[in-house]
C-alpha positions as CSV (number, residue, x, y, z in Angstrom):
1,X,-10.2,16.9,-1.0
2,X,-8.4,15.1,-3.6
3,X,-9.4,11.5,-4.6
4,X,-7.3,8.5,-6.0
5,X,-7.9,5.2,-7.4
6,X,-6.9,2.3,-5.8
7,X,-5.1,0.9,-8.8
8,X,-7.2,-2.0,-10.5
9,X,-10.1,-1.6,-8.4
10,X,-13.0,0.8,-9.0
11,X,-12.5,2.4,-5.1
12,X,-11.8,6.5,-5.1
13,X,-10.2,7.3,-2.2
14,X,-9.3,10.8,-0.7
15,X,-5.6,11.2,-0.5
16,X,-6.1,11.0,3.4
17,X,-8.0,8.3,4.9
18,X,-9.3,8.0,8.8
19,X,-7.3,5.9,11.0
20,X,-9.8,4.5,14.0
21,X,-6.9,2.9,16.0
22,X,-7.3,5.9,18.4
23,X,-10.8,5.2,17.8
24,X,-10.7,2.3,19.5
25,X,-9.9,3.2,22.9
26,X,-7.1,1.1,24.3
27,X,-3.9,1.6,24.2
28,X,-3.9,5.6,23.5
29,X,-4.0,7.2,26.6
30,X,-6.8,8.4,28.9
31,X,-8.1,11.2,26.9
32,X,-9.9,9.1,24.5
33,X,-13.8,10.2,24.2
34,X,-16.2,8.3,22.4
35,X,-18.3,11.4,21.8
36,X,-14.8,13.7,20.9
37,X,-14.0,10.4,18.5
38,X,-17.3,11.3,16.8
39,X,-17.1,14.3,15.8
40,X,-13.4,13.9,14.7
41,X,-15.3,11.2,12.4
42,X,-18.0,13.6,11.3
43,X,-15.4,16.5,10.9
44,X,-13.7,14.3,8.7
45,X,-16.6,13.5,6.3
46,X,-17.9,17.1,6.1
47,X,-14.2,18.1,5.0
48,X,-14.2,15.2,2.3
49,X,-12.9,12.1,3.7
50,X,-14.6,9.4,2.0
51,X,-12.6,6.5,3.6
52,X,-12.6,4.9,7.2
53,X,-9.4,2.4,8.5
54,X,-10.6,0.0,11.5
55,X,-9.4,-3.5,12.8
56,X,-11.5,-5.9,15.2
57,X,-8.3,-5.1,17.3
58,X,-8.9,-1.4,17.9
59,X,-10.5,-1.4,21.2
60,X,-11.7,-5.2,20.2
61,X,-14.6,-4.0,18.4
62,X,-15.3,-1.0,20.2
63,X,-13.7,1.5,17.3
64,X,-16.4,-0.1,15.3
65,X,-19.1,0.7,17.2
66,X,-17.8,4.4,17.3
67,X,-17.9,4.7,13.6
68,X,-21.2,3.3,13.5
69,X,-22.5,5.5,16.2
70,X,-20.5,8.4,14.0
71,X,-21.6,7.8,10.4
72,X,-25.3,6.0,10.9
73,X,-26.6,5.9,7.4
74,X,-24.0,7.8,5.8
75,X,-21.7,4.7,6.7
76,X,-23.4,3.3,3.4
77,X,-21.5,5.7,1.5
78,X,-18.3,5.9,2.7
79,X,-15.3,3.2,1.7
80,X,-14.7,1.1,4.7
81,X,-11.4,-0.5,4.9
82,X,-11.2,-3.0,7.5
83,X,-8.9,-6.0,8.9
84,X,-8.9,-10.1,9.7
85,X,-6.7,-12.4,11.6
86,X,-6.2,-11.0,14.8
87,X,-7.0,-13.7,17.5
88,X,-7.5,-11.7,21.5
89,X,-8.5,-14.6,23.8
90,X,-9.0,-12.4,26.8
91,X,-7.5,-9.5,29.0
92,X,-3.1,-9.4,29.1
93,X,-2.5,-12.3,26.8
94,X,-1.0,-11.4,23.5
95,X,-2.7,-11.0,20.3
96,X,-1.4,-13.1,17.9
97,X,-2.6,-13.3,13.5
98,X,-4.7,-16.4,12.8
99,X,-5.4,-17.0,9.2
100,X,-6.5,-20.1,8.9
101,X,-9.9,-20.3,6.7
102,X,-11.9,-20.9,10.0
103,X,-10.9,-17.4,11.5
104,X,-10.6,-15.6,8.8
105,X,-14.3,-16.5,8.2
106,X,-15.1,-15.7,11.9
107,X,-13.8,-12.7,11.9
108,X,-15.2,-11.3,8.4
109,X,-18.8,-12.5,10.0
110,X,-18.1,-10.7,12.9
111,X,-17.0,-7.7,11.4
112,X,-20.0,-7.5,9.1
113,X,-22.6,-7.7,12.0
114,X,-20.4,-5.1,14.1
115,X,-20.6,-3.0,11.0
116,X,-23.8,-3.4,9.9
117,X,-22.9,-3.7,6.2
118,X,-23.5,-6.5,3.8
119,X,-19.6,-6.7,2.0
120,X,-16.8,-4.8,3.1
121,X,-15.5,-2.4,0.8
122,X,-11.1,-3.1,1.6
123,X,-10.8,-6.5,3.7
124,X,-6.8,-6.3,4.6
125,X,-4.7,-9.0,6.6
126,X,-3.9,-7.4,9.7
127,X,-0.2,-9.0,9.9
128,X,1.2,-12.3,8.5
129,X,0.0,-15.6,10.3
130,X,2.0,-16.9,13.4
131,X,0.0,-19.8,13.7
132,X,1.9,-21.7,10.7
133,X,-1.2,-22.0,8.1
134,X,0.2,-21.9,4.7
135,X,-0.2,-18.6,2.8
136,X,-1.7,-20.4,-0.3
137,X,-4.5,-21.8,2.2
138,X,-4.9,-18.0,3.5
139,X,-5.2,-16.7,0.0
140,X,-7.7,-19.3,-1.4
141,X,-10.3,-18.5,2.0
142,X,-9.7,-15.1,1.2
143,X,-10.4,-15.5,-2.5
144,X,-13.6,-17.4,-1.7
145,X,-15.0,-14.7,1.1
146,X,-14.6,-12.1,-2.4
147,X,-16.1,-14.9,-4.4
148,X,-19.1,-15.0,-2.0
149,X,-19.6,-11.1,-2.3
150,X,-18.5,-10.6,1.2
151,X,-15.3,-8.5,0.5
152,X,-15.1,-6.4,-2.5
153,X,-11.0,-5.9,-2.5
154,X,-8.1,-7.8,-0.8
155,X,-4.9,-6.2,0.8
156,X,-2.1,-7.1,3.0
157,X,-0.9,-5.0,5.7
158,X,2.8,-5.3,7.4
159,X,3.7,-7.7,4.4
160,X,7.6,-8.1,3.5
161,X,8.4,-7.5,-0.2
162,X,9.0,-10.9,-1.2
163,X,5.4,-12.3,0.8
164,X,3.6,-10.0,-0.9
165,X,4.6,-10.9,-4.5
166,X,4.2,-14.1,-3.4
167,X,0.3,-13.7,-2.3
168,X,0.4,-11.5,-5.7
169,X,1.4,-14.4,-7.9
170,X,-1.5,-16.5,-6.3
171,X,-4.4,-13.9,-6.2
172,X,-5.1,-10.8,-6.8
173,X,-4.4,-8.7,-4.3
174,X,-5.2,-4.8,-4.5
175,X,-3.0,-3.1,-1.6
176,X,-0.7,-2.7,0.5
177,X,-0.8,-0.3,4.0
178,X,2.8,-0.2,5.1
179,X,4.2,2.1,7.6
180,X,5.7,5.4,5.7
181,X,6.7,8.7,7.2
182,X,9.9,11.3,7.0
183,X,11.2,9.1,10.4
184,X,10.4,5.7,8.7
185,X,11.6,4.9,5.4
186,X,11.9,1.5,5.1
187,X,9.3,1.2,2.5
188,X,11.6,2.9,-0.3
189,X,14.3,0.1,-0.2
190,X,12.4,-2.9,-1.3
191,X,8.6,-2.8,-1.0
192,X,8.4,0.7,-3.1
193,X,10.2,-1.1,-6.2
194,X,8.2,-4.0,-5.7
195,X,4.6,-2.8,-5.7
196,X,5.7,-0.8,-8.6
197,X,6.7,-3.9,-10.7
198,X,4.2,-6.6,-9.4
199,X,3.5,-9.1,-11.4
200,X,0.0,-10.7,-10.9
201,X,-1.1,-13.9,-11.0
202,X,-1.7,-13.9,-14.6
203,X,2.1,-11.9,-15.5
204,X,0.3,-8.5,-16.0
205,X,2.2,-6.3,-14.3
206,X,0.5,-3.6,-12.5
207,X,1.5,-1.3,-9.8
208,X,0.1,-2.1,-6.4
209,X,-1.8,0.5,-4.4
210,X,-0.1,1.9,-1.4
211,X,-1.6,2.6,1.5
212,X,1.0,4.9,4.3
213,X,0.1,4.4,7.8
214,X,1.7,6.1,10.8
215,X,2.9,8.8,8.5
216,X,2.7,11.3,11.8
217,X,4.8,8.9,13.2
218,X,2.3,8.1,16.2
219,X,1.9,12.0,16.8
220,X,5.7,13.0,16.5
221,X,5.8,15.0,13.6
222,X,2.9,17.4,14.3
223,X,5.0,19.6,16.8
224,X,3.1,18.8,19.9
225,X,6.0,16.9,21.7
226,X,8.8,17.6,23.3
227,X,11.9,16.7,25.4
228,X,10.1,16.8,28.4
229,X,6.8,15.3,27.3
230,X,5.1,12.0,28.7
231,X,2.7,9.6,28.3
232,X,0.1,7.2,30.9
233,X,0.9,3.8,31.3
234,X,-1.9,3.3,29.5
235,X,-0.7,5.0,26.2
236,X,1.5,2.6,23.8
237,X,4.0,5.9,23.7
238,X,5.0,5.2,27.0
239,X,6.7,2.0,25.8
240,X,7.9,3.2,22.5
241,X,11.5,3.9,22.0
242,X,10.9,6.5,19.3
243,X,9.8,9.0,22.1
244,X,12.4,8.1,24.6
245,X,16.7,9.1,24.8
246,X,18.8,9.8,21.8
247,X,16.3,8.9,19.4
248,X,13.6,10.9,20.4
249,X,16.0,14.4,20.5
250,X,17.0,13.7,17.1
251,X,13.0,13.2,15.9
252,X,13.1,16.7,17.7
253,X,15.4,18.2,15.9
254,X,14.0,17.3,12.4
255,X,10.4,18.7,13.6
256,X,12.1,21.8,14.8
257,X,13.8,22.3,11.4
258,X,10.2,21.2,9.5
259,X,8.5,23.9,11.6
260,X,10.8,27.1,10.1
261,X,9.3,25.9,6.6
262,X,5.7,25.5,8.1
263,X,5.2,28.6,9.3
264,X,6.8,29.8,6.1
265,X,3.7,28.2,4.2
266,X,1.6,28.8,7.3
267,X,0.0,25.4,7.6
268,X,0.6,22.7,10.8
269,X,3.8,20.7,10.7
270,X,1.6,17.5,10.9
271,X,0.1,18.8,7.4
272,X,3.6,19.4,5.8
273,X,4.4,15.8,7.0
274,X,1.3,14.1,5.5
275,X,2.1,16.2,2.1
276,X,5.6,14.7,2.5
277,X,4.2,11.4,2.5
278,X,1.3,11.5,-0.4
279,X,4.2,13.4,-2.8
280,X,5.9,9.8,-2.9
281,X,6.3,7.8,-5.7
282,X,3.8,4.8,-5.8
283,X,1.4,6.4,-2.7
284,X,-2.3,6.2,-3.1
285,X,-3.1,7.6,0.1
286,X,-2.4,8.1,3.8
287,X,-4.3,7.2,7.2
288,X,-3.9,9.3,9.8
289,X,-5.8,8.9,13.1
290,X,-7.5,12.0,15.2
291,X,-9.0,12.0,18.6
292,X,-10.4,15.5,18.1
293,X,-12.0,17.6,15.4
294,X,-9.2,20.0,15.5
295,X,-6.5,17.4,14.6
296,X,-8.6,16.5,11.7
297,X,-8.8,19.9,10.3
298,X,-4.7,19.9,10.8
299,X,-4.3,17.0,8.8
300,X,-6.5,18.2,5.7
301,X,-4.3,21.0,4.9
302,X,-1.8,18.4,3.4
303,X,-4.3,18.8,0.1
304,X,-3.2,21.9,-0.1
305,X,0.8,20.9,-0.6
306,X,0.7,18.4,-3.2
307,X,1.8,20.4,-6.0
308,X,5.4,21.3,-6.7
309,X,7.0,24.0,-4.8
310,X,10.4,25.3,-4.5
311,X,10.1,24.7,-0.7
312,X,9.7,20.8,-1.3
313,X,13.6,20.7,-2.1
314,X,14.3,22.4,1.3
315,X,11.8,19.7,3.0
316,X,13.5,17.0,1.1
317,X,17.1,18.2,2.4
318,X,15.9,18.4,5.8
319,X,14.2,15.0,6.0
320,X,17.4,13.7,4.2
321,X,19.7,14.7,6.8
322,X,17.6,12.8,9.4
323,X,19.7,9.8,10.9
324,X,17.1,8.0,13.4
């Protein structure tokens, strides 16, 4: 597996990291297994991921647990990328980001003992606050939890360009997980050229380290969906426009297209789209969640497409022509 640093931190990560959303439980259907979600876990160490994506949200606590119950002592020696500033008071009310300094310090506490580590390895901001705390109060209870040798590295998640060189001129912050994927490109418009040319708080400019999640699009671009396919109320899919009407036949059409190349270069579509994703400028790595084994060893294949290949311009034509 290949690794990456993090740029201006220390952390080597594999180009793919584990995403424990699934992990977690809720919200992905009723074919989630705890002991299936371990051995994906384990699969995904023995093939060379060295890097594991949770939240407190994911199954409120339980994805945790999981990787615990997964890793044991070998959790010391992975990189554990976590979250803060979720707030869940209680079954059908609406998460909402909390990040004033008395949360965020809850919630780092509580992650620790739910982990069972001492500092955590990536602390990121799960979203930005909607409880009105000002950002420079957020950043300066951040700062002090990597003062205190609690968190190692700060990143932002779901950040707008100009937030996050905002929180960059303030502190240093380390990375940024975005959503990225051939069906969402948002990220090369403004964030791209901004974490390329961030200016810290000290007017070194540094690129930021990227982190792609959802670069399967939530399962759509491995090939195992189709016009007819459906989801349990229980399963966020259900609910998600991307796999309903017009938009989801077009999402269709661009897999069926991706799948002439993969069999081509006989490796699964949802490896062709990873590769996609980790080819792009300014990309450190990608997460990509699994609830089996098998999905796991689907998704390591990407390593195999990073270098150039005349079939990339085909892929790139293809993925082009996409109008979601």
């Amino acid at each position: 597996m290949l690794l990456r640093t993090l740029p201006g931190t220390d952390l080597r990560l594999s180009v793919i990291g584990f995403g424990c959303w699934a992990t977690g439980g809720l919200w992905w259907g009723d074919d989630v297994d705890d002991d299936r979600s371990i051995a994906a876990i384990r699969r995904a160490l023995d093939l060379g991921i060295n890097w594991f994506d949770t939240a407190p949200l994911y199954g409120h606590g339980h994805a945790d647990a999981v990787l615990v119950r997964a890793l044991g002592s070998r959790l010391r020696h992975v990189v554990l990328a976590t979250k803060v500033g979720v707030r869940w008071d209680g079954e059908g009310a609406h998460a909402r980001s909390d990040l004033s300094p008395q949360h965020m310090q809850a919630d780092v506490e509580a992650s620790l003992r739910r982990l069972g580590v001492d500092r955590i390895d990536l602390l990121q901001v799960h979203w930005p606050c909607e409880l009105g705390t000002p950002l420079t109060e957020t950043l300066g209870a951040l700062d002090e939890l990597r003062q205190a040798g609690k968190v190692r590295h700060i990143g932002l998640c779901n950040y707008s360009a100009a937030d996050l060189c905002a929180a960059a001129a303030t502190i240093r912050i380390d990375s940024l997980q975005t959503p990225y994927s051939m069906l969402r490109r948002e990220f090369e418009r403004e964030l791209g050229p901004a974490c390329r040319g961030l200016q810290g708080p000290h007017g070194v400019g540094a690129p930021l380290g990227v982190l792609a999640y959802e670069p399967l699009c939530r399962g759509l671009l491995t090939g195992k969906f189709n016009a007819r396919s459906t989801f349990p109320a229980s399963d966020l899919r259900a609910r998600d426009d991307r796999f309903q009407g017009q938009r989801l036949l077009r999402a269709l059409t661009l897999v069926s297209r991706l799948e002439l190349v993969a069999r081509r270069q006989h490796v699964p579509i949802a490896a062709l789209a990873l590769a996609w994703v980790l080819r792009q400028e300014g990309l450190t790595a990608a997460i990509a969640g699994a609830k089996t084994a098998a999905q796991v060893d689907e998704h390591v294949r990407a390593a195999e497409l990073l270098d150039d290949a005349p079939f990339w311009a085909e892929v790139q034509r293809i993925v082009d022509a996409y109008r979601g």
